[in-house]
C-alpha positions in Angstrom: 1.6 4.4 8.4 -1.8 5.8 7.5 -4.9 4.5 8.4 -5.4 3.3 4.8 -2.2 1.4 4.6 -3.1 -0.1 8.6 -6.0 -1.6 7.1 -4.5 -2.7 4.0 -2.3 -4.9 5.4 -4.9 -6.3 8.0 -6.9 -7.1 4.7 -3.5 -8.6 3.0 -3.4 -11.0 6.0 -6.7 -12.3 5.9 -7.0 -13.0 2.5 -3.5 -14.8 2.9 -4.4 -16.6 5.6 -8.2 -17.3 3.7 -6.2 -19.1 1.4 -3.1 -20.7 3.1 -3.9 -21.3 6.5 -3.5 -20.1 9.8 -0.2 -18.3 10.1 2.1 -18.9 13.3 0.4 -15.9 15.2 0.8 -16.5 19.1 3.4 -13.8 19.7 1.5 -11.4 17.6 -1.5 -13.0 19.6 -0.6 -12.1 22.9 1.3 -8.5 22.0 -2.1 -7.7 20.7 -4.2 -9.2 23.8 -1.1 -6.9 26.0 -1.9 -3.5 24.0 -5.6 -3.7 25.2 -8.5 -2.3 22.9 -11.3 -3.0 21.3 -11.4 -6.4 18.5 -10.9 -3.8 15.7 -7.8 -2.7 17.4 -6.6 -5.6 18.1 -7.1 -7.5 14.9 -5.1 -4.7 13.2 -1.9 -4.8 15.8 -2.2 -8.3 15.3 -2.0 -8.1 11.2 0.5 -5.2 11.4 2.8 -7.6 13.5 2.4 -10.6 11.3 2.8 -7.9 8.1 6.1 -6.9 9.9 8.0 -10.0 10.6 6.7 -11.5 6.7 7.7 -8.8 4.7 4.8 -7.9 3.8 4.9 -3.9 5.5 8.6 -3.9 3.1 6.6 -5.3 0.2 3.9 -2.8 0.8 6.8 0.4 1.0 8.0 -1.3 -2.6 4.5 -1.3 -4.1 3.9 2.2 -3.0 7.2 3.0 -4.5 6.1 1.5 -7.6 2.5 3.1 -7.7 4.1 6.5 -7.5 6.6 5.5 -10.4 3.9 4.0 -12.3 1.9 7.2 -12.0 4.0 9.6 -13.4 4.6 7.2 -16.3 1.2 7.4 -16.8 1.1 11.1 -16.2 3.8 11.8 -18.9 2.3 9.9 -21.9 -0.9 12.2 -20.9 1.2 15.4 -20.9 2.7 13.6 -24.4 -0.6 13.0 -25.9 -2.5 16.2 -24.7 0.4 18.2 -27.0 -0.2 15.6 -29.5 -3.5 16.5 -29.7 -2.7 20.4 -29.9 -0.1 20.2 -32.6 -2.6 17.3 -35.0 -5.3 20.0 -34.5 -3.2 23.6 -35.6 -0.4 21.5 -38.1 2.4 23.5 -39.3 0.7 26.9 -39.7 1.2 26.3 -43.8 -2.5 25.7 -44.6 -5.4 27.3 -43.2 -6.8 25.6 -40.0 -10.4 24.1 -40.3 -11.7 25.2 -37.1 -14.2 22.8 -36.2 -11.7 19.6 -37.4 -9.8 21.5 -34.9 -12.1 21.7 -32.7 -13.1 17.8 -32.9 -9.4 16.9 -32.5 -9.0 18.9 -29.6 -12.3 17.5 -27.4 -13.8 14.8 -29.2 -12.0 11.9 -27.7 -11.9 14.1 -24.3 -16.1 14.4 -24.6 -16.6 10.7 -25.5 -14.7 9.3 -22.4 -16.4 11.8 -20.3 -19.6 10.4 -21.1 -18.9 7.4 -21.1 -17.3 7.5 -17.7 -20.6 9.4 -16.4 -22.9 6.6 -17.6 -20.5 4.3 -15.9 -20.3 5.7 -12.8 -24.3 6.4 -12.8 -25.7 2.7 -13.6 -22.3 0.4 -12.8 -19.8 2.3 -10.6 -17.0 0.7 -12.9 -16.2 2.3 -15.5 -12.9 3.6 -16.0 -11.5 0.3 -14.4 -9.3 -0.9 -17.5 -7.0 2.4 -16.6 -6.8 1.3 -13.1 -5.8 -2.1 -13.9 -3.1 -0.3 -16.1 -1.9 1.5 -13.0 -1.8 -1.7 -10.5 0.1 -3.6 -13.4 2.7 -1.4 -13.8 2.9 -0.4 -9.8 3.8 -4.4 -9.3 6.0 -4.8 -11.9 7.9 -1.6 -10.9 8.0 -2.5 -7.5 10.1 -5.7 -8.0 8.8 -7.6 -4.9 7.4 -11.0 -4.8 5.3 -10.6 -1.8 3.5 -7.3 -3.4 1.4 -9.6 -5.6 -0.5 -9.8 -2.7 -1.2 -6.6 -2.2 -3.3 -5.4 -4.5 -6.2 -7.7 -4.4 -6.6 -7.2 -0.7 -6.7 -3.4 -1.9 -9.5 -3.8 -4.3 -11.3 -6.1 -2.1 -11.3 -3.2 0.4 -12.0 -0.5 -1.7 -15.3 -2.6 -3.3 -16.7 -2.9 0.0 -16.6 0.3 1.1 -18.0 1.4 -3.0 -14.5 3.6 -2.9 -13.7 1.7 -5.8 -15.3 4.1 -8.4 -14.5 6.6 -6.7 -10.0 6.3 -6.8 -10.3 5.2 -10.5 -12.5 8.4 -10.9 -9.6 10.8 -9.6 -7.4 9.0 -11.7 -8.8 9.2 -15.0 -9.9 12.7 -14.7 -6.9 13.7 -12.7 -4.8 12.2 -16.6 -7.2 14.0 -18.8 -7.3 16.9 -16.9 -3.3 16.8 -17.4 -3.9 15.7 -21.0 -6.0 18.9 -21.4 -3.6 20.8 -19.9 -1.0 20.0 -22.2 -3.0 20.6 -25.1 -3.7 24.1 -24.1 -0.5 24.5 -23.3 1.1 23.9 -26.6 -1.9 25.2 -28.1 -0.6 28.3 -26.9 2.8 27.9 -27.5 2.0 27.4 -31.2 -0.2 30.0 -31.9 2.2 32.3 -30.0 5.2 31.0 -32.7 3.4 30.8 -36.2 0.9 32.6 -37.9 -2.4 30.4 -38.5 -5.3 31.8 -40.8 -8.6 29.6 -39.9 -11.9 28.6 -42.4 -14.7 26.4 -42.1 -15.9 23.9 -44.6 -18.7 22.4 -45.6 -20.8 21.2 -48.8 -24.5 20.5 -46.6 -24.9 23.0 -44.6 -25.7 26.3 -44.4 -23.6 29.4 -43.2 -26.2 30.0 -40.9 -25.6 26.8 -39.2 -21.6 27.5 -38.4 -22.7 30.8 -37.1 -25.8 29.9 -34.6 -22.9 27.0 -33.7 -19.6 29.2 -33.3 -21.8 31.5 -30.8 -23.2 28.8 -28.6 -19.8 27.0 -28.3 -18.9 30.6 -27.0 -21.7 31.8 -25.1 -19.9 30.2 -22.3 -16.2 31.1 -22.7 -17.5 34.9 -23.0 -18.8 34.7 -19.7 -15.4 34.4 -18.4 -13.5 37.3 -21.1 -13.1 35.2 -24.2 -13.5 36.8 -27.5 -16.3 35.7 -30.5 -16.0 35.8 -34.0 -18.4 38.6 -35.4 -21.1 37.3 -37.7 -19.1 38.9 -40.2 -16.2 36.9 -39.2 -17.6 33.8 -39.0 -19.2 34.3 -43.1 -16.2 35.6 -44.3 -14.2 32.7 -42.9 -16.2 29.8 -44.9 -14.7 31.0 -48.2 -11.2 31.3 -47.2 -8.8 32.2 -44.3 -9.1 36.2 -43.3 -5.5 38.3 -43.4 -7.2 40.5 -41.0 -5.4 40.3 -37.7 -8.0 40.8 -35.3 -9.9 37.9 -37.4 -7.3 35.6 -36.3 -7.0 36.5 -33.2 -11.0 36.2 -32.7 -10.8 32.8 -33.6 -7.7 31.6 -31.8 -9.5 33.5 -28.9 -12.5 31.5 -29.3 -10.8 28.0 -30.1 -9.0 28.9 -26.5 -11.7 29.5 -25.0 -13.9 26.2 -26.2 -10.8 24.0 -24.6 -10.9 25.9 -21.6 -14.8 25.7 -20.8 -15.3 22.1 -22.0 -12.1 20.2 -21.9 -10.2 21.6 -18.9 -13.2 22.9 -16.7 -15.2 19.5 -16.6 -12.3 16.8 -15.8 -11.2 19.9 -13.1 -14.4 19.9 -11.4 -14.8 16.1 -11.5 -11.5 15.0 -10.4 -11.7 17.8 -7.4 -15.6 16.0 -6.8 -14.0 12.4 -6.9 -11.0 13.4 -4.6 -14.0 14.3 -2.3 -15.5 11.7 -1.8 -12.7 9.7 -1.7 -10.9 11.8 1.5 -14.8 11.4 2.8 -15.5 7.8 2.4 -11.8 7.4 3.1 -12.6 8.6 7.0 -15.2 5.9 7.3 -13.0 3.3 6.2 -13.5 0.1 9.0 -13.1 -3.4 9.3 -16.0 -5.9 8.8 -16.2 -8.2 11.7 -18.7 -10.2 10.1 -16.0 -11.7 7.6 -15.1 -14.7 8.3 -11.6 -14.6 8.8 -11.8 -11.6 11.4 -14.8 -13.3 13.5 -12.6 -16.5 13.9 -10.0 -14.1 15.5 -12.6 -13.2 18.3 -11.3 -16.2 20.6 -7.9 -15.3 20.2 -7.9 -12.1 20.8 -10.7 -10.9 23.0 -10.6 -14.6 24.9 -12.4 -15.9 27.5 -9.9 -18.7 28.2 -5.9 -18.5 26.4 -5.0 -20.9 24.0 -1.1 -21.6 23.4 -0.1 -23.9 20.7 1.1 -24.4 17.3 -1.3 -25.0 14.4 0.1 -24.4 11.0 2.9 -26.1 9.3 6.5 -25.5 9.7 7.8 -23.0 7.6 11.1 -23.7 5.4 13.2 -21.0 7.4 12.9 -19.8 11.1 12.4 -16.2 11.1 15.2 -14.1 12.8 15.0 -12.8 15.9 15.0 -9.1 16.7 14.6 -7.7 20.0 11.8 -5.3 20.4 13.1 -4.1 23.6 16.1 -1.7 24.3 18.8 -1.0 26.9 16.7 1.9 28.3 13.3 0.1 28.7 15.2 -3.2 30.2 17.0 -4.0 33.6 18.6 -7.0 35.5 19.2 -10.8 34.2 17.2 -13.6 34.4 17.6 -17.2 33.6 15.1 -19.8 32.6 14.9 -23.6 31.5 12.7 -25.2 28.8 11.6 -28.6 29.5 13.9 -30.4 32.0 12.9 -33.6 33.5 13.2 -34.6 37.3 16.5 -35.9 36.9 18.8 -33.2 36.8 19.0 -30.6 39.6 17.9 -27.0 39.2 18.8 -24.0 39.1 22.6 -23.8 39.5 24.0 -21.2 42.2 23.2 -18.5 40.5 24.5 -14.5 41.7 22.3 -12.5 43.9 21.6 -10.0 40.9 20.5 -13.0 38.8 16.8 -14.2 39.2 15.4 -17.3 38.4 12.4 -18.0 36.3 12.3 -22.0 37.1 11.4 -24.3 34.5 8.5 -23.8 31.8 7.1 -26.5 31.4 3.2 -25.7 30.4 1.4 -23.5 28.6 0.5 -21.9 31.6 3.9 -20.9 32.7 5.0 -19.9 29.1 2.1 -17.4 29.1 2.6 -16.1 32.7 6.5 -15.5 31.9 6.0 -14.1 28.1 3.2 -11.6 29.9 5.0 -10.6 32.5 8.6 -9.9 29.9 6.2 -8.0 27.8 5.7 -5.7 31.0 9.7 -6.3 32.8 11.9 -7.2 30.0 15.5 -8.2 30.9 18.6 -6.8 30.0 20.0 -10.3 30.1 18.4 -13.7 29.5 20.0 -16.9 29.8 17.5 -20.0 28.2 19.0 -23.3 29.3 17.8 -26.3 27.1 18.3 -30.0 27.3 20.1 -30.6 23.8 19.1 -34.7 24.0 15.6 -33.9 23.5 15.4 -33.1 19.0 14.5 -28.7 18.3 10.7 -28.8 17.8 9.4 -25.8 16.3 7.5 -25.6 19.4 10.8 -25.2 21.4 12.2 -23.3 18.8 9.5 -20.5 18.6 8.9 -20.3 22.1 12.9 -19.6 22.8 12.8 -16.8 20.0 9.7 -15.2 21.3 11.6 -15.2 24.5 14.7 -13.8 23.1 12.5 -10.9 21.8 11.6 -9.8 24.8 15.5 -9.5 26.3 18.1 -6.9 25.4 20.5 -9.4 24.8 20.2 -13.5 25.3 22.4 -16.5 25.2 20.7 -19.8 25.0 22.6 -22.7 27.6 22.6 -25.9 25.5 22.9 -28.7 28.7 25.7 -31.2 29.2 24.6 -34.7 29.3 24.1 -36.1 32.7 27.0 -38.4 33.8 27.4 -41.5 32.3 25.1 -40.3 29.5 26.4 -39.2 25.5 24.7 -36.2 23.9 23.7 -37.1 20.1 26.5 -36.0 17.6 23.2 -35.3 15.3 20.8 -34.6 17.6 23.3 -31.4 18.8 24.1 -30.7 15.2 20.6 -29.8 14.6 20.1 -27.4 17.6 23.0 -25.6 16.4 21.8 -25.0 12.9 18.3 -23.7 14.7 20.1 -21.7 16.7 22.3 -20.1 13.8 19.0 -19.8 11.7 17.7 -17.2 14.8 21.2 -15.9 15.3 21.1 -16.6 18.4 24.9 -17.2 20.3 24.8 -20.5 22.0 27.5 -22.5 24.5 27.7 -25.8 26.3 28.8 -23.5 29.3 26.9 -21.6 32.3 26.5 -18.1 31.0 26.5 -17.1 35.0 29.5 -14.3 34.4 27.8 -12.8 31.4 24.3 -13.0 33.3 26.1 -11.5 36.6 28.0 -8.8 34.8 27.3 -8.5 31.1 30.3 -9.8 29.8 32.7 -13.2 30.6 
């Protein structure tokens, strides 16, 4: 992932939890507190975790998806109605083509945006936004992912503070109407290659005078780079009727080339190259604001000066599933811990001399010393043992998959009841239905063979 995207998502999950709550974030808590760094750091390895195991990273890949779809829909009806534009300005080639209705059909629309857009960007910065909105409309409807309606209002939210706002909409309008122009001249080309076009000029006020001082300052610049002008000649012969004389049309086809080129492709080059600028520049200083609220209240948690363990939001519908983060290379030995066992029953079991034991956690304290020290020594093996009579809190529950994601492989030991006493027919139902929901394989049974050698 890019930089761009890194903070994107850290943004996503602010603004989600801004208006939901507080997600369930003391694994990606304490993986961020064990990757050291500064609080920018670690408020984004914190978001990208939490992005990672809700989707939202997924959701983000499907949105991007669907931007890039989006875009070259958007880029194909420009190409369409740049040649649009070239074929309503030359016709058919069977009547003589007014030059400067030509000429208005070619750039007027172009010219009128432009300054518009120009004003915009010079005394509000947000002009152009209607085509952007356009573009993040159809890049969540193509991407087909619930979660990806979240997306884009943390990216505008983003891109506003940082004023890079103006700056993406800029290189994609003038990165369309420079394709737009593109295709124009393009099948302006093409047609005047294929048919033969005679062109006159019109009017009933003014003078011929007027057409001429206006035909050679439209092409005062286009000669500077090797396109042809109309002789005087030329240009008073045309406004009674359309000149057979070959190198008249070609004057003018030269010129009408030339006029497109200088003020309708030039401009929205140079301006979509200056906005892609200063986006790749203000890109680079793209940061997180500490002083929002959301990433201040993180401060504690990540940078602390005392740990916190706990459970604060509410339960969520389904447990997420739990995926080791570890491999077989990176992980050695076996290890077996219990959750929560009172006085009553002994502990540990005999356990093998390859086995270790990491007693009983019973407080925060010794949750957070073991889940450090697996973050740093993780097991190829780990057996969890729990006491089935007592119900599957989420507490219990979140704790034993955090554990599991720290193991290559793990089994959790569900207790028999000490003698005399019955296990709960529901009580047992329900661990086993938590335990499916984390796909984790469970038994009744001392895992000590599968600790000892990695199989029964």
């Amino acid at each position: 992932m890019t930089e761009l995207t890194n903070l994107w998502l850290t943004e996503t999950i602010r603004l989600r939890e801004e208006h939901a709550g507080a997600l369930d974030d003391l694994e990606a808590n304490r993986i961020a507190r064990s990757e050291g760094g500064d609080l920018p750091t670690r408020i984004q390895r914190r978001a990208l975790w939490l992005a990672e195991r809700d989707g939202l990273s997924s959701a983000l890949s499907h949105w991007l998806q669907g931007a890039r779809l989006a875009l070259i829909v958007l880029a194909a009806l420009a190409v369409i109605s740049g040649a649009g534009l070239a074929f309503a300005a030359l016709s058919d080639g069977k009547m003589p083509v007014n030059v400067f209705w030509a000429l208005g059909s070619l750039l007027g629309l172009n010219l009128i945006l432009l300054l518009s857009w120009a004003l915009g960007l010079m005394f509000a910065g947000e002009h152009g936004a209607s085509l952007g909105r356009l573009w993040l409309w159809l890049s969540e409807k193509l991407a087909r992912d619930a979660k990806a309606a979240q997306l884009p209002p943390a990216l505008l939210l983003l891109l506003q503070r940082h004023k890079l706002n103006r700056w993406a909409i800029g290189l994609l309008v003038n990165g369309l109407w420079l394709l737009a122009m593109l295709s124009a001249l393009v099948m302006l080309l093409t047609l005047m290659a294929t048919r033969r076009y005679g062109f006159v000029w019109e009017t009933t006020l003014l003078g011929a005078d007027t057409f001429v001082a206006l035909t050679q300052t439209l092409g005062a610049l286009p000669a500077l780079l090797g396109f042809n002008i109309p002789t005087v000649e030329m240009i008073r012969a045309s406004g009674d009727a359309a000149l057979n004389i070959e190198s008249a049309r070609q004057a003018w086809a030269t010129w009408l080339v030339g006029v497109l080129v200088v003020y309708g492709v030039v401009p929205r080059l140079l301006l979509a190259l200056f906005c892609l600028w200063r986006w790749k520049t203000g890109q680079a200083k793209l940061h997180l604001d500490l002083n929002l609220a959301g990433y201040a209240q993180l401060r504690e948690r990540l940078m602390p000066s005392s740990e916190r363990l706990g459970i604060s939001d509410a339960a969520p519908e389904r447990l997420h599933r739990v995926q080791s983060s570890t491999s077989d290379l990176q992980s050695e030995g076996a290890l077996l811990v219990a959750i929560e066992l009172d006085d009553q029953r002994p502990w540990p079991p005999q356990l093998p001399k390859n086995v270790s034991n990491a007693g009983i956690l019973d407080s925060r304290e010794s949750r957070h010393k073991l889940l450090e020290q697996l973050s740093r020594f993780p097991p190829a093996r780990l057996a969890i043992a729990c006491d089935p009579r007592r119900s599957p809190d989420r507490g219990s529950l979140a704790l034993i998959a955090e554990l599991a994601r720290n193991a290559s492989a793990t089994r959790v030991w569900l207790l028999q009841a000490p003698p005399g006493e019955a296990l709960d027919a529901e009580r047992l139902g329900d661990w086993h239905v938590a335990l499916q929901q984390l796909e984790l394989p469970f038994a009744d049974s001392a895992p000590l063979n599968w600790l000892e050698n990695g199989h029964d």
